[in-house]
N, C-alpha and C positions, 0 to 999 in steps of 0.2 A: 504494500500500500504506500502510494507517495505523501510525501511529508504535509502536502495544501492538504487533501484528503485526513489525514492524519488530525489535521488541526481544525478542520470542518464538522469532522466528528465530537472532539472534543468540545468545542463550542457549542453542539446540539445537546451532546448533556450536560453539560452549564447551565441552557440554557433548560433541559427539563428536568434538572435537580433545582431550577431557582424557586418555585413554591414550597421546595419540605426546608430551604436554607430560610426564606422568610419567616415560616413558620418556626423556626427552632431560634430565630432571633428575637421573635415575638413572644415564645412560652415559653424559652428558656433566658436567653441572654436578658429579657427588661425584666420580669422578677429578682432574679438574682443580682444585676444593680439595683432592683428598688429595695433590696434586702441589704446590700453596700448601705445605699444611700441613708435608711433607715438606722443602721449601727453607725456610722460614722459624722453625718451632719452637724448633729449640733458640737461634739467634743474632738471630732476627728480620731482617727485610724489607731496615732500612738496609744490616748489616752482610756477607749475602749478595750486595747487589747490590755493596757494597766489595769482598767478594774476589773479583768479576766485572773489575769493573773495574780494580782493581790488576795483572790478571794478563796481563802483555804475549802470550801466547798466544793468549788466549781475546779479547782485543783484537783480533789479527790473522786471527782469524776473524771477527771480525762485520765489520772492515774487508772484507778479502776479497770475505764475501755480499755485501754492496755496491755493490763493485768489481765483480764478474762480472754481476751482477744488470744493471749500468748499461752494460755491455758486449753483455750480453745483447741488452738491450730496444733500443740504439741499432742494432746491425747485423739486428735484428727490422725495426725501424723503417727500415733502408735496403732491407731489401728488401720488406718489407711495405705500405708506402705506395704504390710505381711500381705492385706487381702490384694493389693493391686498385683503384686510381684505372684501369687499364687494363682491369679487370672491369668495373669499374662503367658503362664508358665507349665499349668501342669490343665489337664483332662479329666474331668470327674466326674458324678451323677448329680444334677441340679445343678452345675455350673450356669449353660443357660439361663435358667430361673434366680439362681444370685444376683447375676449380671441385672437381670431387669429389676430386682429389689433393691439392688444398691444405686437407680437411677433414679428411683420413684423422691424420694426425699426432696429432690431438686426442686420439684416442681408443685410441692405442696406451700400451701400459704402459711405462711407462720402463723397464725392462729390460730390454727387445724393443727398443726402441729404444738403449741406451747400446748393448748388444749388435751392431746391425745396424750403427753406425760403426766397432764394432770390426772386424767385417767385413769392413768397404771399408776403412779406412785406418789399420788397425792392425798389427802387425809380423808378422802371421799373414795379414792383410787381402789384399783381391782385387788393390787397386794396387797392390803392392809387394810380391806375385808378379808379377806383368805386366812389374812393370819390372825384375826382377830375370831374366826368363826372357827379356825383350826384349837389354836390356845385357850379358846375363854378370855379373850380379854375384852377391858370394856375404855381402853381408851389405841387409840391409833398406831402401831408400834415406832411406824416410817415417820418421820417429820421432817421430809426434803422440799416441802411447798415453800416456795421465797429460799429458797436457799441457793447456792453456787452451782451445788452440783445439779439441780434438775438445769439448771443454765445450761450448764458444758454437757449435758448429757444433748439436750434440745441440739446443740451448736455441731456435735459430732454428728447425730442424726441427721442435720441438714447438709453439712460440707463433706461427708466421707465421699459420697460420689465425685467431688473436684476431683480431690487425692487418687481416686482410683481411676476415674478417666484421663487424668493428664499421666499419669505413673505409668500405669497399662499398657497406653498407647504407646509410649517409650520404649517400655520393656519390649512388648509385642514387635519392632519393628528395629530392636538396634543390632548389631554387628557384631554376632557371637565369637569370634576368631579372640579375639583378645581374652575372654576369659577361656577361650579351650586351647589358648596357648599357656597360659598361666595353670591351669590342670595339666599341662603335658608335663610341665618344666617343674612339677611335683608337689604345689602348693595346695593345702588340704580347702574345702569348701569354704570353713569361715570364713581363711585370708583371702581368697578368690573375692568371697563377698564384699570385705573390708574395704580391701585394697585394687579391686578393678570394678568391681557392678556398682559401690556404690559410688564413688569419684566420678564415675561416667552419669549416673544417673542425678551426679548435686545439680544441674541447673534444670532440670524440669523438677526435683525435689522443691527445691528453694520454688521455683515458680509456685508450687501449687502451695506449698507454705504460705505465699503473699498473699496468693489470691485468699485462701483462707482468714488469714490475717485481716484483710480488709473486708472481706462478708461480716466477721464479727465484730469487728473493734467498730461498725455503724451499724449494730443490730438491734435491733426497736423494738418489734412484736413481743417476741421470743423474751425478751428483757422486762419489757410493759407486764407484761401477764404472768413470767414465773418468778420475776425477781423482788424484793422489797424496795422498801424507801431508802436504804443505803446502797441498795444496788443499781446502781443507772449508769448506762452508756450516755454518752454524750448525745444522741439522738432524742432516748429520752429526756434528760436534759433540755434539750432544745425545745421538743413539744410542753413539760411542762414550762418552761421560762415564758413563750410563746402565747399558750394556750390560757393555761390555769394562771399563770403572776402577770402575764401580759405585758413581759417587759422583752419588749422585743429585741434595743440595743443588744441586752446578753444574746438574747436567741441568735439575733444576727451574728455578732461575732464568733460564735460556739460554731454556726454554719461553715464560716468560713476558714475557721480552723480545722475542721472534720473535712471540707473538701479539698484543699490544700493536700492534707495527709495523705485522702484515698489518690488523688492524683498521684503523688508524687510515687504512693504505690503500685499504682497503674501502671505507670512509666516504667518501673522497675521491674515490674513482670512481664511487662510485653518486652524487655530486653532479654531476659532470662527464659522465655521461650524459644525468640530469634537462635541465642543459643544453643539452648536444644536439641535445635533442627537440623543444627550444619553439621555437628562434629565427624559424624561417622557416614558409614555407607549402609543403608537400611535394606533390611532385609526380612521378611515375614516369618518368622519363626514359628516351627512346629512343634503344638502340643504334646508333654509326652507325661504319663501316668507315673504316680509315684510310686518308687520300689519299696522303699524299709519304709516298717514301722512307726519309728518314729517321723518322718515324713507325711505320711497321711495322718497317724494323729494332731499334727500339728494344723493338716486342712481341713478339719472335720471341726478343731477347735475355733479355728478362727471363722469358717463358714458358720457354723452356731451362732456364738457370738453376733455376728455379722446381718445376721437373720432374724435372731431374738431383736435385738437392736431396733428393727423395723416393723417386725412383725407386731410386734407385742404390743404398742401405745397406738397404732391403725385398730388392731382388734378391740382391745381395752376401749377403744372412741367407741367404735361403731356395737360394740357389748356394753355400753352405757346407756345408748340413743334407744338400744330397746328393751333394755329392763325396768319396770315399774312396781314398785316393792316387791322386789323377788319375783317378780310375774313378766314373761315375755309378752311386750307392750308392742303398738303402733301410734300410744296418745301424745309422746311427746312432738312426734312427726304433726299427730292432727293439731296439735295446737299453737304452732308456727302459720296455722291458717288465722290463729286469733289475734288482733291486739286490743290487750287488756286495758279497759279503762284508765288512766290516771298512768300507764306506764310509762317509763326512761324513752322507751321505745319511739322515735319519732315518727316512724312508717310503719307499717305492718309487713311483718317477717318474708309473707308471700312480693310484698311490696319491691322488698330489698333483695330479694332471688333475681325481681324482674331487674332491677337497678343491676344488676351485678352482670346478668346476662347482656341487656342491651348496650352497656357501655362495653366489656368484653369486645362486642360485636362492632361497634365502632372505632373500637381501636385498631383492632384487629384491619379494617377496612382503611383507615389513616396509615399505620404503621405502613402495612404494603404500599400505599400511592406514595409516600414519602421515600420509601428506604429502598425502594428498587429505583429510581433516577438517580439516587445517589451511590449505591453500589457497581452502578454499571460505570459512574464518574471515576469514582475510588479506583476502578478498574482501569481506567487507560495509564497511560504511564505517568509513574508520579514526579512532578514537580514539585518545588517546594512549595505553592500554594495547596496543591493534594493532599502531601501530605500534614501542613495545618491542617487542612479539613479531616482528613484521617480524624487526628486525634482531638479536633473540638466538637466531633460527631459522638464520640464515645465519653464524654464528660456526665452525660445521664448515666454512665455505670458508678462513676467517684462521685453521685450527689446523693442525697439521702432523700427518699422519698417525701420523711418529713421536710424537709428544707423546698423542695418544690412546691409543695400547699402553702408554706409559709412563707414563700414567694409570691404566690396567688393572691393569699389574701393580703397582701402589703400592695401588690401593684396593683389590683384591679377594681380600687374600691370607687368609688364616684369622684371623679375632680369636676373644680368649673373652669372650662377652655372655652375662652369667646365670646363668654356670656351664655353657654352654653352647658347645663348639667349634665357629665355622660352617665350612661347607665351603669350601675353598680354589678358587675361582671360575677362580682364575691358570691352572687344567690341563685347565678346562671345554671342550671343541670348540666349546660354542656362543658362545662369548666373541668371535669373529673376527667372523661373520658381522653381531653387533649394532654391532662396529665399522665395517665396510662401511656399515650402515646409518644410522647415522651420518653421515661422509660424503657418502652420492647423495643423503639425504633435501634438503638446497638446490636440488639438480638436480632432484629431482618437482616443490617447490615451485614452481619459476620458469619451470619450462615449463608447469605448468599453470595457474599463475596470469591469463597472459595470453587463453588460452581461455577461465575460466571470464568475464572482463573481458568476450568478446564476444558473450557468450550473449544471446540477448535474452530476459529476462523477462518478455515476453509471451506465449510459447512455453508458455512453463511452468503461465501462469494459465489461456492458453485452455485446456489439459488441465482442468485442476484445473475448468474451469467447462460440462467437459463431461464432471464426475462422476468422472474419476481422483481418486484420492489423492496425497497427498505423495510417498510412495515410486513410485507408477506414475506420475505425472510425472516424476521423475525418470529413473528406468530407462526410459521410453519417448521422452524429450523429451533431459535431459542427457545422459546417460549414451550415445546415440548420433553426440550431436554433441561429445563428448568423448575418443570410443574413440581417435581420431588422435594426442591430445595422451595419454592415458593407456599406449598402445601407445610413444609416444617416451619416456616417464617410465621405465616399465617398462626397455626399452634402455639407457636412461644407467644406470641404477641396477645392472642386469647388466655393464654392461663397467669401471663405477669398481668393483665389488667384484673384477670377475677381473680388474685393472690393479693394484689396488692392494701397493702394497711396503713401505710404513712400516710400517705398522699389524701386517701380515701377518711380517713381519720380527721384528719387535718380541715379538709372543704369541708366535711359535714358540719364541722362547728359552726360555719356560717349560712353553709345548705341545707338544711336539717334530713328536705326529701332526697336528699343523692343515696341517703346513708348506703350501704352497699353489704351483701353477705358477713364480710369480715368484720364491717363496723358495728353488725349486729349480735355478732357473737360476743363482740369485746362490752358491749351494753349487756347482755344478757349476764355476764358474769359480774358486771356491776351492780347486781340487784342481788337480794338476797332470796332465800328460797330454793325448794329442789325443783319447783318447777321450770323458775328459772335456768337454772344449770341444766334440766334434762333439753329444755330446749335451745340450750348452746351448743351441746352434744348432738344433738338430731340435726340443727341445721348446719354444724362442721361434717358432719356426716356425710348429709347434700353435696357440702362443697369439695369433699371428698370425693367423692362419688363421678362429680363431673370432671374433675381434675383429673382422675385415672384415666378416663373417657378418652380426655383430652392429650394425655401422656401416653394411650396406647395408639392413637392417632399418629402423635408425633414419632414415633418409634416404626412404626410402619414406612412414614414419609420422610423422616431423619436423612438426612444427602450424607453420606460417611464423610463426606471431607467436611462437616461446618466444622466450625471453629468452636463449638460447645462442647 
């Protein structure tokens, strides 16, 4: 293709990435300065970031995120590494079936999740009935509610899949000659492992340690709902400074501290992949069954483990949602049809299903019109403009969903321009959904990207040179050999809009009717009562339910090369 050609293309998608770049100036870039503007206006930049820092509290929060974070990502890492390296590695019975359980976690919402530990092992929890109906006892034996460790347990549960998908695919594809030179030359298995698998495998380790890192050290739900009043990430933080003290300067500056950080960890990880990828000559390694003893005991224990893990706090949900005093029920379900007088509740539960669904579905329908003009851009060759856009498209991964509501309601509340009062955007219904979109549009991105990378461009021209046009090349040539990766875009982008809780949290305070599945479960357990709780339990269930739906979908249409 000649260079004019070359450059007429690229200006066509410029030119039909230019409505997702306005839109992402519009709902990303003016909130997050009117959230600047907000923290620094009246006292400026230094003097905010001084009464951050002087204030032994808000200190002990960001220690804390840190703290938990680093806690997090290490017992990630103790159990993520044996199960990846065991995947990648040996041949077993229910292998298949592990694989797909250790991906589910991903894609459940945190609240379904903080919820299903309560479940199992909280003072209401399935264990502690058991053992209380086992022993005679008459008060609770387990008391991990608001505690650390139901935290880092939640936090394992949700990130072992990084750890094992980024680990896996390593292991699965690297260049065995080095360690079966190092076994010729006599050295027994540990030091094999010590000193050649794992040196080779520290930069996708470290990678997926980051990434870890950064999912928890801004984890909100999961924190909100199983942790105490001295347990708060910075996130929460942010919401309550925000929300409940309404003192926005901290909110603001706490923001911009927490995106700073995940940035700068962004950054770090996408080097430490790059990494990754070059070292060796890759090659597809074959599974082989384990000989001695202690060998498959060792995969039977970490398979266990690894299965309880998951299994147990989805069951414990969904063996909650339908027992009613010891009686196998369906009233909690029927009662998600009611809303009760005088309740928290500001929609009716069936109400918030619908909310949940049709915004989902909107997203879903933005993310794609947005994220494919811009993937196909991403996709010519990168110049330095490119690649800023690369990485100021993927800044919704380093924001905190809280921090984008609480950008919302800072920028879009009524000004008077002209003599003219604009409408207060803050009570719009449609405001959630372009937040959602937001969010999944990195995930259209990055799983399409790598598709359109494998297309081959000669596809395209034989069309074009047997009289098709532009657009009927495409639509007969891309657009077929794309539906797989556009079908898994679509999925991600539906299940991060009906997952999400910051964002959705956040607008509802000034939307009441947006409220959304997740934001009803978190009301529901703000009320007292078993009725209450049964129907947090029944309608995480639903969302449960549809997530799976939506996870076996995405598995089905999943392009192996996305970047997830």
């Amino acid at each position: 293709m000649s260079n004019s050609n070359q450059r007429r293309i690229q200006w066509l998608y410029w030119l039909l990435a230019l409505p997702a770049l306005a839109f992402f100036m519009l709902f990303f870039g003016v909130p997050l300065w009117a959230i600047m503007q907000r923290a620094f206006a009246e006292k400026g930049l230094l003097v905010a970031i001084k009464s951050v820092v002087s204030n032994r509290s808000l200190l002990h929060v960001v220690a804390w995120s840190a703290w938990q974070a680093s806690l997090s990502t290490f017992f990630t890492l103790l159990l993520g590494v044996p199960t990846a390296y065991i995947l990648a590695h040996y041949r077993f019975p229910g292998r298949a079936l592990i694989r797909s359980l250790i991906a589910v976690p991903f894609v459940l919402p945190t609240v379904v999740v903080a919820l299903a530990f309560r479940a199992l092992l909280g003072e209401r929890g399935l264990v502690n009935r058991w053992l209380m109906a086992w022993f005679e006892l008459t008060h609770a034996p387990l008391e991990l509610e608001q505690s650390l460790g139901m935290i880092l347990l939640a936090h394992v549960f949700f990130n072992l899949t990084v750890v094992v998908r980024l680990l896996s695919a390593y292991w699965s594809n690297h260049d065995p000659r080095l360690e079966a030179s190092a076994n010729v030359l006599g050295a027994p298995r540990w030091r094999v492992w010590l000193e050649v698998t794992l040196p080779l495998a520290m930069p996708a380790l470290l990678a997926a340690a980051l990434l870890v890192f950064t999912f928890t050290f801004s984890a909100f739900g999961t924190v909100l709902l199983l942790g105490s009043s001295q347990q708060r990430t910075i996130e929460v933080e942010i919401y309550d400074q925000a929300i409940r003290q309404f003192n926005l300067p901290v909110a603001a500056t706490l923001s911009l501290l927490q995106m700073l950080t995940s940035l700068g960890l962004t950054l770090a990880y996408t080097r430490l992949v790059r990494r990754s990828s070059v070292a060796q000559e890759a090659q597809q390694l074959p599974l082989r069954r384990a000989q001695r003893w202690l060998t498959r005991l060792a995969i039977g224990l970490v398979m266990l483990l690894v299965g309880s893990l998951i299994v147990l706090p989805l069951g414990s949900l969904l063996l909650g949602a339908l027992r009613l005093d010891g009686q196998w029920s369906l009233e909690y379900f029927r009662m998600l049809g009611i809303n009760q007088r005088g309740s928290y509740a500001y929609v009716p539960p069936t109400q918030a299903m619908l909310n949940s669904l049709r915004y989902a579905g909107i997203t879903t329908v933005l993310a794609l019109a947005f994220g494919l003009p811009c993937a196909y851009l991403l996709d010519q060759p990168q110049g330095r403009l490119t690649k800023l856009l690369d990485g100021v498209l993927m800044l919704p991964l380093g924001t905190s969903a809280v921090t984008i509501g609480l950008g919302y309601i800072i920028a879009f509340r009524s000004y008077e321009l002209w003599g003219w009062e604009t409408p207060d955007l803050r009570r719009w219904s449609g405001l959630l959904p372009l937040a959602h979109t937001l969010l999944a549009l990195p995930f259209v991105i990055r799983t399409m990207l790598p598709a359109l990378r494998r297309l081959n461009p000669r596809l395209r021209e034989a069309a074009r040179m047997l009289g098709a046009k532009s657009w009927q090349a495409w639509r007969e040539v891309d657009l077929g050999l794309l539906l797989p990766s556009i079908m898994a875009s679509a999925l991600f982008a539906f299940t991060v809009s009906l997952g999400d809780f910051g964002a959705a949290l956040v607008v509802s305070v000034t939307s009441p009717d947006t409220a959304t599945m997740p934001v009803m479960i978190f009301r529901f357990l703000g009320q007292p009562g078993a009725s209450n709780y049964g129907q947090a339990l029944a309608m995480s269930s639903l969302l449960m339910l549809v997530t799976f739906v939506s996870f076996g979908l995405l598995e089905r249409f999943r392009d192996q090369g996305s970047e997830w």
